[in-house]
C-alpha positions in Angstrom: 32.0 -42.7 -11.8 32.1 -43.9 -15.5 35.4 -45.0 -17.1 36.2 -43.3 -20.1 35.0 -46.9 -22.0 31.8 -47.2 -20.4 30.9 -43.0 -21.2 27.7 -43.2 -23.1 29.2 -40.6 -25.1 31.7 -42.8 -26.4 29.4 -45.2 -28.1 28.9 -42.2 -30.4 31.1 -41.4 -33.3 32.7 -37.9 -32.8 30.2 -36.1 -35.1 27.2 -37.7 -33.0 29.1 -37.0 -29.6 29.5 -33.0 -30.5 26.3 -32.4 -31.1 24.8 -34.4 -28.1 27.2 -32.3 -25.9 26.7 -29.2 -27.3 23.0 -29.9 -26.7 23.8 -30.5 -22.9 23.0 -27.6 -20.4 26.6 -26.1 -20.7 27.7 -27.1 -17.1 27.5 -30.6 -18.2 29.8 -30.4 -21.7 32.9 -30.2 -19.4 31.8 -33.6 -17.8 30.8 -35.0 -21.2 34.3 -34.3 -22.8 36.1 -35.1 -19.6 34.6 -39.1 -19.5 36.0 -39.3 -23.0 39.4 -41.3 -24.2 41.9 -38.8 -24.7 41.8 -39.5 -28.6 38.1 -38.9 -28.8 38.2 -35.8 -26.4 40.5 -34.3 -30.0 38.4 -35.8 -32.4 34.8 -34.4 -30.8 36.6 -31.0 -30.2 37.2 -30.9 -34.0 33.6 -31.9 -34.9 32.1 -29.1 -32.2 34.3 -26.4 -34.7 32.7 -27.9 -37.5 29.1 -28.4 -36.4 27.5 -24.8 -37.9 28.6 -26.8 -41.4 26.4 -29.8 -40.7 23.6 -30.8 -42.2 21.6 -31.2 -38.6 18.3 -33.3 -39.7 20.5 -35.9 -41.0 22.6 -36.1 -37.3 19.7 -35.4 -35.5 17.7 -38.2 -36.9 20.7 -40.7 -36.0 20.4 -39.7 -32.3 16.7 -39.4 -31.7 16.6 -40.9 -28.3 19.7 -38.5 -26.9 18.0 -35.9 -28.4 14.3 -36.1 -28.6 13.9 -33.0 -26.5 15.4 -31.1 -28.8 13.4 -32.8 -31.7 9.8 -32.3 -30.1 11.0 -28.8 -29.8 12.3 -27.7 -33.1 10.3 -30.0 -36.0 11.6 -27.2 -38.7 14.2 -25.5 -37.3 17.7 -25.8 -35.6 19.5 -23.3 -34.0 22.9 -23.4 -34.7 25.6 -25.0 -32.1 29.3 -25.1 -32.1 32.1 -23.7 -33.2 35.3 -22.7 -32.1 33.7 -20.0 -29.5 31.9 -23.2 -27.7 35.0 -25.4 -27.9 37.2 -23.1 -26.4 34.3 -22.6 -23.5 34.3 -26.5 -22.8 38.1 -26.4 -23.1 39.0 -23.8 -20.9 37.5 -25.7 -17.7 39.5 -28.8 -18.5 42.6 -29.4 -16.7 45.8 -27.7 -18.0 47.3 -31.4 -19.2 44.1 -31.6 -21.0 43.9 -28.6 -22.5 47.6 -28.6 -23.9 46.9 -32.0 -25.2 43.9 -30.6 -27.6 45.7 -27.6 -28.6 49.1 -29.3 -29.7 47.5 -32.7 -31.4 45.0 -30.1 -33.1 48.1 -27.6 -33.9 49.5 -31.1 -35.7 46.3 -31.8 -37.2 44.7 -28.5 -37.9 46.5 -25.6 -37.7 43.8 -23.1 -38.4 41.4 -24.6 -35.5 43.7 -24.7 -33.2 44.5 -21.1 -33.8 40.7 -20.2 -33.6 40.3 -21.9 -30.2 43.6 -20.5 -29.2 42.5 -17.0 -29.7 39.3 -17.8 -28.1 40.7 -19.2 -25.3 42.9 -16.5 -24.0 40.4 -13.7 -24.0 42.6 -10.4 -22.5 39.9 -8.8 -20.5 39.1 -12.9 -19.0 42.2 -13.6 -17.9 44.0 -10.2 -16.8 41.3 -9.6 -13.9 42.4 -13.2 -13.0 46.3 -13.3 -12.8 47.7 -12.6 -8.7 49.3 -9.4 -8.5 52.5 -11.2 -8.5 52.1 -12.3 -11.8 50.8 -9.1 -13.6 54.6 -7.5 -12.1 56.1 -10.0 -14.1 54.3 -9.9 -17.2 54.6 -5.6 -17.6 58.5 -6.8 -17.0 58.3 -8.9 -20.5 56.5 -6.4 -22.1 56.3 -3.4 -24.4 54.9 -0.3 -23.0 53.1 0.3 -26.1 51.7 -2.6 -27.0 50.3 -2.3 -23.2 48.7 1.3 -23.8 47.3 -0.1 -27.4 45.8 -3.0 -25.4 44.0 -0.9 -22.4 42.3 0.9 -25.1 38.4 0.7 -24.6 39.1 -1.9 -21.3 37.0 -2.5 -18.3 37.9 -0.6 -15.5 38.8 -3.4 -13.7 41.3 -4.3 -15.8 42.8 -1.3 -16.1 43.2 -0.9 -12.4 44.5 -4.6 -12.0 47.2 -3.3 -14.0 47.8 0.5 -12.3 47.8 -1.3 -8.8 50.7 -2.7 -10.0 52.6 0.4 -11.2 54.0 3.0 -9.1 51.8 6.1 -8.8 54.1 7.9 -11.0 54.3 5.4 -13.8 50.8 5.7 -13.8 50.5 9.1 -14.5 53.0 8.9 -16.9 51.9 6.0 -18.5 48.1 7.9 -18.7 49.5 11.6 -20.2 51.2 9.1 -22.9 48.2 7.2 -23.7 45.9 10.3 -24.2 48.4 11.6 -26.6 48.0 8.8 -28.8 46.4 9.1 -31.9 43.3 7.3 -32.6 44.0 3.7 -32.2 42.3 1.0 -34.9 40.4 -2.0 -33.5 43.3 -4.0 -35.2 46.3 -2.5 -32.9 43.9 -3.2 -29.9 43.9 -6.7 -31.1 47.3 -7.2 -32.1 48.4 -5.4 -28.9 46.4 -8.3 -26.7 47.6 -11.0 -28.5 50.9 -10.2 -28.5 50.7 -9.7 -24.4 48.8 -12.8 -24.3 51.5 -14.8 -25.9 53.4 -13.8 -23.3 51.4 -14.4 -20.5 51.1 -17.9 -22.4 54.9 -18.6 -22.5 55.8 -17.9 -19.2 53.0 -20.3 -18.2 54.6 -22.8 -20.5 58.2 -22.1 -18.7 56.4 -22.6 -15.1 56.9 -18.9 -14.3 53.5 -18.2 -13.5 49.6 -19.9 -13.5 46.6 -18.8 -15.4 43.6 -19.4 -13.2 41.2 -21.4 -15.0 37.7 -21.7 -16.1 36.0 -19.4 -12.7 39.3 -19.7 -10.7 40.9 -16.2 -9.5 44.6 -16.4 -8.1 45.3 -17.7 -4.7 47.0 -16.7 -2.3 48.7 -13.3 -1.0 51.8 -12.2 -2.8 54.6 -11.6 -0.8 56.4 -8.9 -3.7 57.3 -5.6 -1.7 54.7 -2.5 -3.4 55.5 -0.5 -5.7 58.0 2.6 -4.8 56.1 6.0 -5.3 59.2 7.4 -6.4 60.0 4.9 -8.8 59.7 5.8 -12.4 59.8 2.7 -14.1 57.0 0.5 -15.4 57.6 -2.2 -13.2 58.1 -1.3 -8.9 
């Protein structure tokens, strides 16, 4: 195993590293970040945001033997790489220590990235299917009912159900005869809607409360919460 010193990738300056990564099948990117100093793992995750702005003849030609594949391949054109989409797919397999690290020195040190990987980090319909049962009961307890019938508009099925399973049967009914008397809801409420339950999911990560499973993880474990009461009206059993 290579120290973070000895990583090939760190004899690269953060510009060069990015787009040898992102040029990596994508199972390897994690690895490539991961044998990275801390300080470069911020700096290369800033230049993989930035990389559909570069001129990529002029990198390209600075890392011909990393990337002579790709040269042999493409003489006149290169498709383009990065952004904050394949950041926040790197990022998300990184350990949670890691990943707060990025976000809050790149919160410091650029705002509006951070907020781009942010929003592409915590996708709704990734990480609801994900969260134990346990979790979801706590999360429809911080919550506003209709931000959560804005947010299941135009959801999979499976994350719809994730969140009826843990709903009595008649807060489910009720909760579907109020969504189908909703007017027609904008692509911005849905939005809005699954942000604002997504910062909630976040902060009660933050406060140790509960775990979002990361990169392919599901939840673990079986939860011991009684079920919901049938004859219990409220959102949450």
């Amino acid at each position: 195993k290579r120290s973070s010193e000895n990583s090939p990738f760190n004899k690269l300056d953060p510009d060069e590293a990015a787009i040898a990564i992102m040029y990596l099948p994508e199972n390897q990117r994690v690895l490539a970040l991961s044998s990275l100093p801390p300080e470069k793992q911020l700096a290369v995750v800033q230049s993989i945001c930035k990389l559909p702005n570069f001129d990529f003849r002029h990198y390209i030609a600075m890392l011909k033997q990393s990337l002579e594949r790709i040269i042999e391949a493409e003489t006149s054109y290169y498709k383009p790489v990065g952004g904050s989409a394949a950041a926040a797919s790197i990022i998300k397999h990184l350990p949670t220590r890691i990943q707060r690290m990025i976000i809050e020195n790149l919160e410091d040190t650029d705002p509006e990235t951070a907020a781009s990987i942010k929003n592409k980090l915590y996708v709704f319909e990734e990480i609801i299917p994900k969260l134990s049962d346990k979790a979801i009961r706590l999360v429809l307890s911080e919550i506003n009912v209709q931000d959560l019938m804005y947010a299941l508009k135009n959801t999979s099925n499976a994350v719809q159900e994730k969140i009826y399973n843990n709903m009595s049967k008649r807060a489910v009914q009720n909760f579907k005869e109020d969504m189908e008397l909703l007017s027609p809801v904008t692509p911005t409420l849905i939005e809005n809607a699954q942000k604002t339950i997504i910062c909630t999911i976040r902060h009660l990560e933050d406060i140790g409360e509960l775990v979002i499973p990361r990169g392919d993880e599901t939840a673990l474990g079986t939860d011991t919460a009684s079920p919901a009461n049938d004859d219990d009206d409220q959102l949450i059993p």
